[in-house]
C-alpha positions as CSV (number, residue, x, y, z in Angstrom):
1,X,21.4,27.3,6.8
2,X,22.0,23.8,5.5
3,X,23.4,23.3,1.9
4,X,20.9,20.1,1.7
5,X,18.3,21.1,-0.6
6,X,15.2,20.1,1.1
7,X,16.2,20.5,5.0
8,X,12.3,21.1,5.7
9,X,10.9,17.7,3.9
10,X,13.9,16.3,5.5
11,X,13.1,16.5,9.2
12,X,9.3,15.8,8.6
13,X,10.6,12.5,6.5
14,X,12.6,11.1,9.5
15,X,9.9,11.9,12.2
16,X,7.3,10.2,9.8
17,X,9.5,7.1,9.4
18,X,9.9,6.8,13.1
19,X,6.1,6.9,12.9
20,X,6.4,3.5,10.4
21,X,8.5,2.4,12.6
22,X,5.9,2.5,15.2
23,X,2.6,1.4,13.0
24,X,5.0,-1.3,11.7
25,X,6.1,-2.3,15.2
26,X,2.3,-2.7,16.1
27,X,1.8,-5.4,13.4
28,X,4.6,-7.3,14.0
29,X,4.1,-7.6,17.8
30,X,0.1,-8.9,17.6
31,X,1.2,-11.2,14.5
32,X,3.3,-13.2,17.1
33,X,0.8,-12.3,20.1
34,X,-1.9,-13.6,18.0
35,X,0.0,-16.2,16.3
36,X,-0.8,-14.9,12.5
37,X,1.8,-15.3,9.8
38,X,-0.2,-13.6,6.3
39,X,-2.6,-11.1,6.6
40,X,-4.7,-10.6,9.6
41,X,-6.3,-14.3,10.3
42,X,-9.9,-12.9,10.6
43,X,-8.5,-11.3,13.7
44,X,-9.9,-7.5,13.7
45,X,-7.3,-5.7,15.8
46,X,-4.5,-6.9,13.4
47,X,-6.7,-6.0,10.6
48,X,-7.3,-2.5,11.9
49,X,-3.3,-2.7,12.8
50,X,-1.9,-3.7,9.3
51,X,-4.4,-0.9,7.9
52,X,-3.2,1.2,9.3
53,X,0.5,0.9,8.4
54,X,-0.6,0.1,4.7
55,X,-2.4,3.6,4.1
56,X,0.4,5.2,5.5
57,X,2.7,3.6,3.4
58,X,0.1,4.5,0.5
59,X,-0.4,7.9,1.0
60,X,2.6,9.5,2.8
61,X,5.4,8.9,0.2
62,X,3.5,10.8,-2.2
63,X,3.0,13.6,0.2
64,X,6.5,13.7,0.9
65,X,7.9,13.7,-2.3
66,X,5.4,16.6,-3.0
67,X,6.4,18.8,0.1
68,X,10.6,17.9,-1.1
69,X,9.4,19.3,-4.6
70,X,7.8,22.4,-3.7
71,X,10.5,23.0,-0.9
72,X,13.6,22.2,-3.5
73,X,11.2,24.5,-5.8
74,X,11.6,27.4,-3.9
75,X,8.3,28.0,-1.9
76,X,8.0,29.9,1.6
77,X,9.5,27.4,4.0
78,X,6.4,28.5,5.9
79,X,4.3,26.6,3.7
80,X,6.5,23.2,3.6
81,X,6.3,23.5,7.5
82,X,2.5,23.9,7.6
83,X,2.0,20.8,4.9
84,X,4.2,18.6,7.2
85,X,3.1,19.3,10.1
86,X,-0.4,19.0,8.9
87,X,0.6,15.6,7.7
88,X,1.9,14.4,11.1
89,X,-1.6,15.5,12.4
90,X,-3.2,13.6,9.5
91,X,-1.7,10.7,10.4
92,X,-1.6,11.0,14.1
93,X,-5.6,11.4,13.5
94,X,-5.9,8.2,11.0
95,X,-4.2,5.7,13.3
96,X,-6.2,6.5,16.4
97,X,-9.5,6.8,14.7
98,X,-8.4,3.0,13.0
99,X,-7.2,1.5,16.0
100,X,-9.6,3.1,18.9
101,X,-12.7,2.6,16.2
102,X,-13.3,6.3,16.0
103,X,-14.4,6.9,12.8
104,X,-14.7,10.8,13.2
105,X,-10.8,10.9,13.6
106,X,-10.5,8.3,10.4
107,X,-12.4,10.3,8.4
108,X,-10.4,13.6,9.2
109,X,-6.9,11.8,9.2
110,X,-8.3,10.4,6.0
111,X,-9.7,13.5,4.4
112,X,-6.6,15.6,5.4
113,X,-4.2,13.8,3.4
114,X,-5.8,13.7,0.7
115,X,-5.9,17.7,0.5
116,X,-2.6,17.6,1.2
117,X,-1.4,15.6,-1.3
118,X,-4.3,17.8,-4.0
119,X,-2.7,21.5,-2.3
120,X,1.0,20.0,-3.0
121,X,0.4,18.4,-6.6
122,X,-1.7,22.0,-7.3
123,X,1.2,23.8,-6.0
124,X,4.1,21.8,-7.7
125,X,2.1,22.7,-11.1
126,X,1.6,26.1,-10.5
127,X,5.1,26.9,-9.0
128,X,6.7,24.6,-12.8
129,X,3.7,25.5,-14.9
């Protein structure tokens, strides 16, 4: 086993980056496409696209930081594992229901992450508290 503290929040941190990577990617290749420097020109695909990158960058560092806590904390690596992979799902879910206009899937992505991120704050306080 790794002597790195949080090995667990680790891996689901550098897959989740690649992930901004991606979302980021998106924006930047339909800004030039559709010739739009600032925001999304009142052009709805690169609205739906910089969306989506902006909630994840919202909501995921928060999660993160919560799964490190309750990893470096001490809880079952189980559970770190089944927040993170539960937030790659989340997120998976968001950005397709955003940019494929399937609401269903936005709404689950959406509601996900926000247990998440309630399950890992309630957690953190119980496991310091």
């Amino acid at each position: 086993m790794s002597t790195f503290p949080v090995p667990i929040t680790a891996i689901f941190t550098a897959l989740l980056a690649l992930m901004l990577v991606g979302v980021s990617v998106r924006v930047t290749v339909l800004r030039a496409k559709k010739k739009v420097n600032l925001f999304d020109g009142g052009d709805p695909e690169l609205g739906r696209a910089i969306r989506v990158q902006g909630n994840f960058i919202e909501y995921v560092p928060m999660a993160l930081a919560l799964m490190g806590l309750l990893e470096w904390l001490g809880s079952k690596p189980w559970m770190v594992y089944l927040l993170g992979a539960a937030l790659v799902v989340a997120r998976i879910l968001h950005a397709w229901g955003i940019y494929g206009g399937a609401f269903p899937a936005r709404a689950a992505g959406t509601t996900l992450t926000w247990i998440l991120i309630a399950a890992g704050a309630l957690l953190v306080l119980g496991r310091v508290a």
